[in-house]
Structures are given as C-alpha cells and as structure tokens.
N, C-alpha and C positions, 0 to 999 in steps of 0.2 A: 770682627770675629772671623777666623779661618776655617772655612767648614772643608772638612776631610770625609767624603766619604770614602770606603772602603770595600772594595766588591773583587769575586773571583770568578772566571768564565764558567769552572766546576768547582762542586761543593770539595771537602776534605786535604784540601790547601793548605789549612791553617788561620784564614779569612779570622777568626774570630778568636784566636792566640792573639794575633795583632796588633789587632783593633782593641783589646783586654789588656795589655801588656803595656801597648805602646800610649794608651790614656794615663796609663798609671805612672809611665816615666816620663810625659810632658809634666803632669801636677805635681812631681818628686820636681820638677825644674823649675816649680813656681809657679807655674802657669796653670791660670781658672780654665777646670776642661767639663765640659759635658760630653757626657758616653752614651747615645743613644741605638738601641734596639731595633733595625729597622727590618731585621730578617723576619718579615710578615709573614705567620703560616709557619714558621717554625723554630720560634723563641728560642735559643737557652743562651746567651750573652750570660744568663745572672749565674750561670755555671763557671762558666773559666774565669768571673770577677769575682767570684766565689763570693758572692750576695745571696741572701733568702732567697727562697721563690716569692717571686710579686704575689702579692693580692689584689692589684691594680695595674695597669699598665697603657700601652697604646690600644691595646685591643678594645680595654674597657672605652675607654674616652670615646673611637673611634667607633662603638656599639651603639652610641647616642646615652652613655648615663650623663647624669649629672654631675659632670667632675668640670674642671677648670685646668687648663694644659698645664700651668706651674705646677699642679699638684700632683703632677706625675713626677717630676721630679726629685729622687731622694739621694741624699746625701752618702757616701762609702764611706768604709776605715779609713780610706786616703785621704787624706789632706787637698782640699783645690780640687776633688775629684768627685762630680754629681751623675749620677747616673737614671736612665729612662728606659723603667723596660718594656719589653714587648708585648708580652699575652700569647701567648701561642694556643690557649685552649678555647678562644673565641673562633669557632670557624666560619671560612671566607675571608680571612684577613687579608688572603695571599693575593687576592684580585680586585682588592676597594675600587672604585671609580674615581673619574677624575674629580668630582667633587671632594671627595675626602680626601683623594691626592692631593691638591688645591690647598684644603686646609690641612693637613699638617706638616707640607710645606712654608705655610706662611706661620706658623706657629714657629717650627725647628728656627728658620731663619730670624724670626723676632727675640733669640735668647740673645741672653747677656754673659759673653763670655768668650776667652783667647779662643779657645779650639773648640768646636763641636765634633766629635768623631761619628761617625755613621757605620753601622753594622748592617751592610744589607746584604741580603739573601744570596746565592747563587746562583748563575744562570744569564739568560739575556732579555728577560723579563719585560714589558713593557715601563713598570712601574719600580722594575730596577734601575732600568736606566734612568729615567728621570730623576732618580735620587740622587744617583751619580750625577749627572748634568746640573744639579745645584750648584756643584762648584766645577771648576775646570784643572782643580789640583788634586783630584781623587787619587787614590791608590788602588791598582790593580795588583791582586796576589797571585804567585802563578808557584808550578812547581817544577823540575828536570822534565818530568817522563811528558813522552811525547804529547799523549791526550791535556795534560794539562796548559803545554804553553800554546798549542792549539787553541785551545778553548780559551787561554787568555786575548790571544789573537783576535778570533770570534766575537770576545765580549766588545775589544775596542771598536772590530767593524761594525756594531750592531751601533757601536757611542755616535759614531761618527753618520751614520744612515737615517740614526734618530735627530741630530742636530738636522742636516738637511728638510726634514719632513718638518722640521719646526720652520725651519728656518725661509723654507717655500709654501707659501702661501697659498690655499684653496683659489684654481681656476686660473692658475701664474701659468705659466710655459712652465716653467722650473719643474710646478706641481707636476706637471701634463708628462714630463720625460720619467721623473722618479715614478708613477703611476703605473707608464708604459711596461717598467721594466718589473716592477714588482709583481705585476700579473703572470710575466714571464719568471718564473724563478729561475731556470737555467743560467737566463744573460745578467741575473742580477749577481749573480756569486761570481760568473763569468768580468765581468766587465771590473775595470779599476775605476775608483773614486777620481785620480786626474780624468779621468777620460770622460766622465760624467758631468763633472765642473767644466769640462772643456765644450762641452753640451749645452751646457747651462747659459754657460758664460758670451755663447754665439747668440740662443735665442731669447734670452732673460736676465741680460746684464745686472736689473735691481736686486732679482735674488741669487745673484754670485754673489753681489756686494752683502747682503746679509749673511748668509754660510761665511764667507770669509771673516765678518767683521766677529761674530760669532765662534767661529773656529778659534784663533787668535787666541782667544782666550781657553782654548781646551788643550790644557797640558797636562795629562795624565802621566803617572809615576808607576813602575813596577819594582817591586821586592819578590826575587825568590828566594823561597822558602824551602826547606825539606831537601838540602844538598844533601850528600854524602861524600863527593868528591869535589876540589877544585873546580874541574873540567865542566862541574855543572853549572857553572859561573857562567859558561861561554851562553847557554841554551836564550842569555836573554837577550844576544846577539842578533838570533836570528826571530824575534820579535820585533826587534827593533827595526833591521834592515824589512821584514814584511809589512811593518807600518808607513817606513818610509817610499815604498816602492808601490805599497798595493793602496795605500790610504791617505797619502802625500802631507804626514803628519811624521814628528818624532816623537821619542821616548825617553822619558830622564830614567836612571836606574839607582833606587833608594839606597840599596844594600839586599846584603844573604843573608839566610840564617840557615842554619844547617841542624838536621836533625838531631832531636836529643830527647833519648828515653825519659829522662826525669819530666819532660813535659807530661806523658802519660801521668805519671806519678803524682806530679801537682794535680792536675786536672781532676784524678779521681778524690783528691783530697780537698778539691773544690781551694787551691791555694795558685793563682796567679806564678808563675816560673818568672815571674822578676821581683816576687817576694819571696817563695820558695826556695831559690837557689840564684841572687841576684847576682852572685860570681861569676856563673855557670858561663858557658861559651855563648849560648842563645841569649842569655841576658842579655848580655854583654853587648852581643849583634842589633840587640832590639834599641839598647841608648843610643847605640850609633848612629840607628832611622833617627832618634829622637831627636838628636843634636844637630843632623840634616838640616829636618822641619824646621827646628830655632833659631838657627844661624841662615837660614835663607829666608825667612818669614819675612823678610823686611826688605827682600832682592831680587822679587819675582821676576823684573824682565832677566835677568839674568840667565833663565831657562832660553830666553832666545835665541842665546849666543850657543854656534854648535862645538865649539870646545870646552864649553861648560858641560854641554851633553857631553860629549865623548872623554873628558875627564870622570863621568859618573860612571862610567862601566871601564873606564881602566880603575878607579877606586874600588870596585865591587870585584874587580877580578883579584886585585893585591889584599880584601878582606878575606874574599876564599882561601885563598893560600896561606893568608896566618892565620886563621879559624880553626884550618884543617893543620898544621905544624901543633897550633896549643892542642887540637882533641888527639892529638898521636900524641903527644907528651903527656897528655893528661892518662890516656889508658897505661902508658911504660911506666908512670910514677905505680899507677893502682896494683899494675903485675908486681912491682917492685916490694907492694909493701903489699901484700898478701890479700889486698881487698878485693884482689879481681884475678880468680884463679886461670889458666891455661884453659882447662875444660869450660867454661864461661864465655871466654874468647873463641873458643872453639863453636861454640853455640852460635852468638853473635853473629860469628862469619856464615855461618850455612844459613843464618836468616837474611840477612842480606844477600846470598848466591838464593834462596829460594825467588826471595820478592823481584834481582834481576832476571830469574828466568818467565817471571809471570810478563815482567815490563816488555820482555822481548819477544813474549806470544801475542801480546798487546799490541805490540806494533807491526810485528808480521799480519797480526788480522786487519790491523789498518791500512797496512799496503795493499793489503790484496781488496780492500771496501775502494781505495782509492784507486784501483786500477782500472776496475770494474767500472768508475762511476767515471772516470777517462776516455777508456773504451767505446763508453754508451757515447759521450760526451761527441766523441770523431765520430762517429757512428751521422748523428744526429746534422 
C-alpha cells in the first residue's frame, strides 16, 4: 500500500482540493484508494468529496465508543474509492496523545489497499508531522505568495528536526547537541542541518547512522497550487534550492495547478472539480499529479537520481506555460462567443490587481518583520 499523506505549512492552499480530487482520479485509474480525514480539530474533507456529514468518524472511535476501525470506513459514488471521516465536533481532537497517536497509526497502516491518502491539518504540528513521517512520499502543497512557500519551507524544516529527535536517542550525544540548541531558539533557526549532522557525526557516529539511514527514505514531493501566471512555476525553485542548501535534502516537484473560479463553484455545490468540470484546466492538471503517482509507483529509487529531480521542475515549468496558453484561449473563445462580456473581464482584472496589491503589503510587512529580526539578530 502507498500511503500519501498530504499536508501544507498554512491552511488555504488548497491541501484539501487535492487530496479530494486527486483520490478520485487514482480510483477513476483503477486503483483501490482510501481517503482518510486526518485534519483533527477541524473536519470538513466530507465537503469537497461532497459526502453526507458523518455521523461517525475518527473522532467518535478515538472518544473511546464502541466501534471497530473497519467501521469507519464508508464506501463513495466513486468506484475503488472508500473514504474515513474525521469528526470535527468532538473536541480535543487536535491534540490526542501519543497513545492514540499510536493507535491509529497502526490501524491507518494495517488497511488493505493501493493508495491511502491522508488529509492532515495545517501547520507544523507535532502530531502533524508524525503523520506525514508515515511515509516518506508525502505531498507538501504550497502556493506563489511569499507567506506560503515560506511556510511550505518551515513545514519540511520542522519534517526534518522531527526525524532527528526520533532518530537520536534519550541520553545519545546526538540527543545532548539537539537539546542544546533547542533551549537556545535563536541558534536553532540560526544554524543549518549539515552543520548539525556535522556535529553529530564527530561525536555520535551511531546516531548519524540512524538520521541518515532514516533520512534516505524521506522524499517528500511539492505541487503548487493557485498560479495565475507561468512565472509562478519558478517559486518552487527556490524551495527547492532552500531545502538543498539549508536542510541537505531535495525536492521532487509533482505539478501546478492554477487557479480556477469553478472550484468555488463546485465546492459550494458540494460537487468534486474533477467531476464537475473534468475538462477544465485544473482537472486536467490534477490527472497529471495522478499519472506521476502511477507511472513511478513501481520506481521509487529513481527519485535518487538528480536529473530525475531536475527533469520535475523543468516539466512543471513547461505545464505552467500550456496551462496558462489553454486558460488564454479558453477566456478569447468565451469573449468570442458572447459568454464572457468585456465588463466581466474588466472585473476579473481589478480582482486580481486588488489581491496583487494585498500580496505586496504582505510582503513589504514581512520584509520589514524580517529586518528587524536581522537587526536584533547582529545586535546579539
């Protein structure tokens, strides 16, 4: 079974488009998928699979009734597609312990079936990541604007700081340096993971060999989501070069999808946009993840190799740019045939120059948080 989970540094991504979309077009492929809820603390997966509200879920199980994990379980319209929901009205979900963590981990992992997808929450969570570290083929969803591929940035460093705390040992040297630094938050944000390993590796050779043997297997994937323009292709460049440089890890890159009002549209109509409008541009982009998944399911070392990676973002940059050719064409057909007036267009454009003017107060206040915290930094 291939577990996929799927997580984003900040909420409003798309995380859960995705993860809804992209189960429905593995099972359209044949492939037995389960879709499970894991954004604990604040449900709604059964919205954009456009499923009933549960009467049952993780939450319930996880409360102590008497239910049986299989029986969370329920069946969708899709064909091959079983879906697990969450409970979002049981509160405290969002901070189980690790005993519950525990078990339904050893539940999710005990299904039978190609793909299990995972929906979890947003943020850097303790109990996020560990769901993410179930597999080491997770999907991180990020978006253009600065705050987001930040924060996508942040989720992995947090992946990669949680692996080592696993991965060193109460009372190790290994433990004793990560300990060190974490009490100091300054030198922890400060300081690079080689330089740490490099730490490690002088006075606790056995747990370098663990992190690495560990690592190894932690190849996480990004999709951005929510372009508007080609150039927004480039943004997941420089995650990738910050992973490689600050976290001595790479990045595969899935694919883009580019924004599209009709997703609103389904969403509120509780109807999936790759059943809604399976032609549409974002469909379309979402098979393309699918077909990734499929055709490499069977060729994981293959991420090893670095022109495999750097073949995945020159494919993601040549997706942006026919994405963006078909949605120009697609709006000059609708001018053409009278479905989409001039005043319409005219609208459109000032909503997007409004949202660019918000992204770019957005980021002037982060330059100036980041200068400050600079500043202090030399100061110190």
């Amino acid at each position: 079974m291939h577990v996929i989970p799927i997580a984003s540094g900040k909420g409003g991504v798309g995380k859960s488009l995705l993860a809804a979309n992209l189960s429905i077009a593995l099972a359209q492929a044949g492939k037995s998928v389960i879709l499970a809820d894991l954004d604990l603390g604040a449900s709604n997966l059964h919205l954009a699979l456009g499923f009933p509200s549960p009467k049952q879920g993780l939450g319930t199980w996880l409360s102590g009734a008497k239910l049986e994990f299989h029986q969370l379980i329920s069946p969708t319209d899709y064909p091959n597609l079983s879906f697990i929901p969450g409970d979002a009205e049981i509160p405290g979900l969002a901070n189980i312990g690790m005993p519950q963590k525990n078990k339904l981990a050893k539940n999710l992992l005990s299904l039978d079936s190609d793909y299990l997808i995972l929906d979890l929450g947003a943020g850097t969570g303790a109990n996020i990541l560990d769901f993410f570290l179930l597999s080491g083929r997770g999907i991180v969803v990020t978006a253009p604007t600065l705050t987001a591929t930040l924060n996508a940035y942040l989720f992995l460093k947090n992946s990669v700081f949680r692996l080592m705390w696993d991965s060193f040992k109460p009372k190790t040297r290994a433990r004793t340096i990560l300990e060190t630094l974490r009490k100091d938050g300054g030198s922890l944000q400060r300081v690079y993971v080689p330089e740490i390993l490099g730490r490690v590796a002088e006075a606790d050779p056995e747990s370098r060999a663990a992190f690495d043997q560990r690592m190894a297997k932690f190849r996480p994937r990004l999709v951005m989501n929510m372009l508007e323009d080609p150039k927004d292709a480039d943004k997941a460049q420089k995650i990738r070069r910050s992973c490689r440089e600050y976290l001595g890890m790479d990045l595969e890159h899935l694919g883009v999808l580019y924004r599209d009002d009709m997703q609103d549209i389904a969403l509120g109509s509780r109807i999936p946009i790759i059943r809604y409008k399976p032609q549409s541009i974002l469909s379309q982009a979402i098979y393309r993840v699918a077909d990734k998944i499929v055709s490499t399911e069977d060729e994981e070392d293959a991420f090893l190799d670095p022109e495999y990676l750097d073949d995945s973002y020159g494919a993601a940059g040549l997706e942006a740019e026919m994405d963006f050719e078909s949605k120009m064409n697609y709006v000059e057909e609708l001018l053409q045939s009278g479905a989409l007036s001039m005043g319409d267009l005219v609208e459109t454009v000032r909503m997007q120059q409004f949202e660019l003017n918000q992204v770019r107060k957005e980021n002037q206040f982060l330059k100036h948080k980041l200068a400050r915290a600079l500043a202090q930094g030399f100061k110190v």
